[in-house]
C-alpha positions as CSV (number, residue, x, y, z in Angstrom):
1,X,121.1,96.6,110.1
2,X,120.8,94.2,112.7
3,X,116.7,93.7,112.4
4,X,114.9,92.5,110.0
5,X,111.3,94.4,109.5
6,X,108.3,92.2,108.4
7,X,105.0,93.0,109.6
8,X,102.1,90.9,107.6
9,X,99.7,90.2,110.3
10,X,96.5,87.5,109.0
11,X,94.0,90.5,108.6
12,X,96.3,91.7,105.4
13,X,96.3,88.3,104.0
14,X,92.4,88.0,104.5
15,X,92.0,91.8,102.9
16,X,93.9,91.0,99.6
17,X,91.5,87.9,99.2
18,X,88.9,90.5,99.9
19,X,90.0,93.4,97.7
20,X,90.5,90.4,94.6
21,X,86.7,89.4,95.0
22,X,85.6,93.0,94.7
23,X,87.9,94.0,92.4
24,X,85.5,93.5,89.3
25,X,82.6,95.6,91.3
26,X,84.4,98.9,91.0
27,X,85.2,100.9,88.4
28,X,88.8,102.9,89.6
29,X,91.3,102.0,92.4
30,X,92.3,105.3,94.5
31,X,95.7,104.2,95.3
32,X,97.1,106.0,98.4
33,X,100.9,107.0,98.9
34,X,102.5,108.8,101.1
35,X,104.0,112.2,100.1
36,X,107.3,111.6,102.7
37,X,107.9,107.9,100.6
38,X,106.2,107.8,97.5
39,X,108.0,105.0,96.3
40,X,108.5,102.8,99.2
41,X,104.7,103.3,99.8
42,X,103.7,102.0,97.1
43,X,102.9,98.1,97.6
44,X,103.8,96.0,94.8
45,X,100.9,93.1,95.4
46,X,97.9,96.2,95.1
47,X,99.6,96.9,91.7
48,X,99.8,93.0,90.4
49,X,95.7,93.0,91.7
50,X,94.8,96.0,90.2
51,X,96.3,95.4,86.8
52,X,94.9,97.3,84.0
53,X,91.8,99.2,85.8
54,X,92.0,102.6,86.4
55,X,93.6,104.4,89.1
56,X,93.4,107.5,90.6
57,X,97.3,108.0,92.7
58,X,96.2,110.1,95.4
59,X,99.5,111.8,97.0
60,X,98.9,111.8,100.7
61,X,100.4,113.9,103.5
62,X,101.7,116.6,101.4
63,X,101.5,119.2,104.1
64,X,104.2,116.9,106.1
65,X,106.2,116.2,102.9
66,X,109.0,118.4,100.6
67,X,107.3,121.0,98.4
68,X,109.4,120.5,95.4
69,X,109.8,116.4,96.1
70,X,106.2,116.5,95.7
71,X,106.2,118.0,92.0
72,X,109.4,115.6,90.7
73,X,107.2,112.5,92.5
74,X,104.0,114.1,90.6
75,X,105.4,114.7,87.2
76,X,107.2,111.3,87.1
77,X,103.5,109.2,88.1
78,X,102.1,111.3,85.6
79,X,104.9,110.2,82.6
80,X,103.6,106.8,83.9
81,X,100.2,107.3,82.3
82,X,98.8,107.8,86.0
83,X,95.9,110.2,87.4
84,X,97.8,111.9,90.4
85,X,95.7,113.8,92.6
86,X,98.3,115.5,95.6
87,X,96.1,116.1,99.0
88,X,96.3,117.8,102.0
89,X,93.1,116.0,103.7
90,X,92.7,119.1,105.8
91,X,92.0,120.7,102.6
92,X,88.1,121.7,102.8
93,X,87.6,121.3,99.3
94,X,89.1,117.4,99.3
95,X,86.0,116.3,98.4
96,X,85.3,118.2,95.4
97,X,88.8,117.7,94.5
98,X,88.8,113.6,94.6
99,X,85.8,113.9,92.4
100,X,86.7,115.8,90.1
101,X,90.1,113.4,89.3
102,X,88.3,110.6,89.9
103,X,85.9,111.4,86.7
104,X,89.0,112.0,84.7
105,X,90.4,108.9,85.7
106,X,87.4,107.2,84.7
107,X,86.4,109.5,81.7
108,X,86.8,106.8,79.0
109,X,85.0,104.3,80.6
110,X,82.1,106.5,80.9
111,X,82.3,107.5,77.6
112,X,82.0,104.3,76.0
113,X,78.8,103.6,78.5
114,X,76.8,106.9,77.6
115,X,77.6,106.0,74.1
116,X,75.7,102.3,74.6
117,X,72.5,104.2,76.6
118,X,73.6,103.5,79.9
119,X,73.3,106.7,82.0
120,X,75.6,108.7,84.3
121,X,75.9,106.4,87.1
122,X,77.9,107.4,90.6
123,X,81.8,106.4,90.7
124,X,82.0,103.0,92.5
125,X,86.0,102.8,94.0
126,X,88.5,100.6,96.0
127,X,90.4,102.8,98.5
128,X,93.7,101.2,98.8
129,X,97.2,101.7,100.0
130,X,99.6,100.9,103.4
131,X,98.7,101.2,107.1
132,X,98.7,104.8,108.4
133,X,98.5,106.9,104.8
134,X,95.3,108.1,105.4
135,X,93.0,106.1,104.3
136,X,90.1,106.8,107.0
137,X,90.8,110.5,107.4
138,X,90.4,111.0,103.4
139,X,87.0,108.6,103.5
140,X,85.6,110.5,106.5
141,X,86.5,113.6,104.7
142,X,84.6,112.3,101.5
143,X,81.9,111.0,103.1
144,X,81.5,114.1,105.5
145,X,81.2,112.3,108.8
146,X,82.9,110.6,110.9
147,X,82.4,106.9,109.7
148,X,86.0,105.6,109.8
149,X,88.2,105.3,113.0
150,X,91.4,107.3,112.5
151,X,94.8,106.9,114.1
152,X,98.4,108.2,114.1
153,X,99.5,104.5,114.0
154,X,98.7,101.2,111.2
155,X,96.4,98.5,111.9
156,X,93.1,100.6,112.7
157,X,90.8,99.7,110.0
158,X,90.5,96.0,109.6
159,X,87.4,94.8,107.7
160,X,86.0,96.3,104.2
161,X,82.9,98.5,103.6
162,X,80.8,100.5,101.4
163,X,80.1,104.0,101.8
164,X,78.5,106.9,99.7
165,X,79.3,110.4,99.3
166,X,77.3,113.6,98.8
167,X,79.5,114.0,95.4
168,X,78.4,110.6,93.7
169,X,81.0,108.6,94.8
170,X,80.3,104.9,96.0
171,X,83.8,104.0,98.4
172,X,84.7,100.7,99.2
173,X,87.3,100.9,102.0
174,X,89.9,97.8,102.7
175,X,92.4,97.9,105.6
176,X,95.8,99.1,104.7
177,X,97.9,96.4,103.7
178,X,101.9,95.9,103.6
179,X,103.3,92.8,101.0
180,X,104.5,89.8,102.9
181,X,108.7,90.5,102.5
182,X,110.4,93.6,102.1
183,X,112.8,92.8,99.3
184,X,114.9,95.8,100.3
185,X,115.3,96.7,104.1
186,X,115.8,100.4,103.2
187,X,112.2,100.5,102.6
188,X,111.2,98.8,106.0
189,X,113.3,101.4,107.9
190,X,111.2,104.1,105.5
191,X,107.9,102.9,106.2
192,X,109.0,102.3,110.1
193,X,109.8,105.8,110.2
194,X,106.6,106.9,108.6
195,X,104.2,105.1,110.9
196,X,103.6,101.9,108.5
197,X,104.4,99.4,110.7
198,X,103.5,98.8,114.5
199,X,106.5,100.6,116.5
200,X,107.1,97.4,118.6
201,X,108.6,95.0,115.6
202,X,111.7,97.5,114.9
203,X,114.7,98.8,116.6
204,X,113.9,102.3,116.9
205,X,117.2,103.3,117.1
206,X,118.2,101.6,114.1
207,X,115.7,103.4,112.4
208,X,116.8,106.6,113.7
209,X,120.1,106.2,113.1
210,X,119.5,105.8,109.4
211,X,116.9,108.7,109.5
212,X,120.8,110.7,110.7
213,X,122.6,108.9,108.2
214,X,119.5,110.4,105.3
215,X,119.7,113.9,107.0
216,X,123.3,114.1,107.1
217,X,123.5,114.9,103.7
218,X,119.6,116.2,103.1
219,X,119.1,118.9,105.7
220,X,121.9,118.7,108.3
221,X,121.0,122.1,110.0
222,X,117.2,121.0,110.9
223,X,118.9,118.1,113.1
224,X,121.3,120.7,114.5
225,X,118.4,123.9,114.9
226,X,116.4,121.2,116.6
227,X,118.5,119.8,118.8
228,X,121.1,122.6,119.6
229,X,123.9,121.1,118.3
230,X,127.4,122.3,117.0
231,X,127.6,123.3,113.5
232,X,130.0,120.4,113.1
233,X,128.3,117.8,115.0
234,X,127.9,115.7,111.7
235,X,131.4,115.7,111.4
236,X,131.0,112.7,113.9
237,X,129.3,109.5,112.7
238,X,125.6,109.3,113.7
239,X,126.1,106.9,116.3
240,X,128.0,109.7,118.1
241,X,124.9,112.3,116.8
242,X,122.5,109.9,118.4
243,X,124.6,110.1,121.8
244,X,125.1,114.2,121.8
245,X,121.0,114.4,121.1
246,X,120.1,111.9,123.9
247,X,122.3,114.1,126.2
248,X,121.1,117.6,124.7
249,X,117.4,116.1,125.5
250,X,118.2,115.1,129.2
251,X,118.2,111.4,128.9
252,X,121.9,110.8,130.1
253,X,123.0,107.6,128.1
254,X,119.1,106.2,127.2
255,X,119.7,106.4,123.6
256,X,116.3,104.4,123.1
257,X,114.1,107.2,124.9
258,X,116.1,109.6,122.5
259,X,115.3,107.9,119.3
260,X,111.4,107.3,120.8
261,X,111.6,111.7,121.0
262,X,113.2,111.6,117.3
263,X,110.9,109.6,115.7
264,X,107.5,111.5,117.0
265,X,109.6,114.7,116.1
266,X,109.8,113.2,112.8
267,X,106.0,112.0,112.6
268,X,104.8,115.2,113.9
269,X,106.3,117.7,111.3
270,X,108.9,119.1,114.0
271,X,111.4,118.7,111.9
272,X,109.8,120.3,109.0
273,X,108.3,118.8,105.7
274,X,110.8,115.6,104.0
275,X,111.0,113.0,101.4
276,X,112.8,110.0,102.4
277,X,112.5,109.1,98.4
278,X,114.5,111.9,96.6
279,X,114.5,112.6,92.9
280,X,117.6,114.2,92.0
């Protein structure tokens, strides 16, 4: 891979200082992951920070993401001793939903205060997780307004605030952070292709080509329905698949515009629901 992906810009660094000093105000983390990457989505500095409070793993992007990835992903957070909560934020009843985990993630602890006197106070809670999972759609969902900017790309929320909800749920939002090195590049290229990082610090068409590399033996025919291609185009290497798509599309030999169509095929569910994080 001839790149190397690393996207920590100073706002990150300044939100982890933030989320530490709040940490103790809250009672549960929502921890947002993406459906398509689970795994790589998960950043390893939130989980250091957060420790032993509780957590509610919300699942995000599920309508984009594979039906039956979703459940393995589910049931193996869940042997982890985690709350998962999977979301479609179009979902009208998301904030009903949220609520309802959120008090089981929370039960014991309000347990233990009814049992010292202290009365049924509203959930206070740290949204967390990576640029571009969803963070702002699900709080504007939960708060019923439109109180968060929203994007199809990272970097859009950059300070931390508090909001309430109809449902008894007191949010504190944080911008959505990455960790400062990607121990494994495989998960760069993942959370490139997702919409993680800002489009201009990779080689699209290295991420593109992997994306073939991944499809190749996941779902070859979606590559070749989509792009009218011979049923043995993946007989060829994926450099060769990149070249037959960018002439299939029109572009002659502009490989990069190709791989620019690719990716927001990808983003935009035109090449149906996927996991890039398989569980065999």
């Amino acid at each position: 891979m001839a790149q190397i992906i690393q996207w920590f810009p100073g706002h990150m660094a300044k939100a982890f200082r933030l989320m530490r000093e709040n940490l103790k105000l809250v009672d549960v983390i929502f921890e947002l992951v993406d459906a398509r990457i689970p795994e790589s989505s998960r950043n390893p500095e939130v989980d250091k920070l957060i420790g032993g409070k509780p957590r509610l793993l919300i699942m995000t992007k599920a309508d984009l993401a594979d039906p039956d990835q979703i459940r393995a992903w589910k049931q193996r957070f869940e042997a982890q001793g985690h709350t998962v909560l999977v979301l479609d934020t179009r979902d009208p009843r998301t904030p009903q939903l949220v609520t309802k985990a959120a008090r089981r993630a929370v039960a014991a602890k309000k347990e233990a205060q009814l049992a010292r006197g202290i009365q049924d106070q509203p959930i206070r809670a740290m949204i967390t997780g990576i640029p571009n999972v969803g963070k702002s759609t699900l709080l504007n969902h939960l708060v019923m307004k439109n109180v968060a900017p929203t994007a199809d790309r990272p970097g859009v929320t950059k300070k931390i605030a508090w909001l309430k909800t109809p449902t008894k749920l007191d949010l504190l939002d944080s911008p959505g952070v990455l960790w400062p090195k990607f121990e494994d590049q495989v998960v760069g290229l993942k959370l490139a292709l997702t919409g993680a990082v800002k489009d201009t610090i990779f080689a699209k068409d290295d991420a593109v080509l992997y994306l073939l590399d991944f499809f190749r033996d996941y779902r070859p025919e979606v590559i070749i329905d989509r792009y009218h291609l011979p049923a043995n185009a993946f007989d060829e290497e994926s450099v060769q698949v990149l070249l037959a798509i960018t002439q299939k599309l029109g572009f002659k030999d502009d490989y990069d515009k190709a791989s620019e169509r690719i990716l927001n095929d990808l983003r935009k569910g035109k090449l149906g629901p996927f996991t890039l994080d398989l569980i065999d």
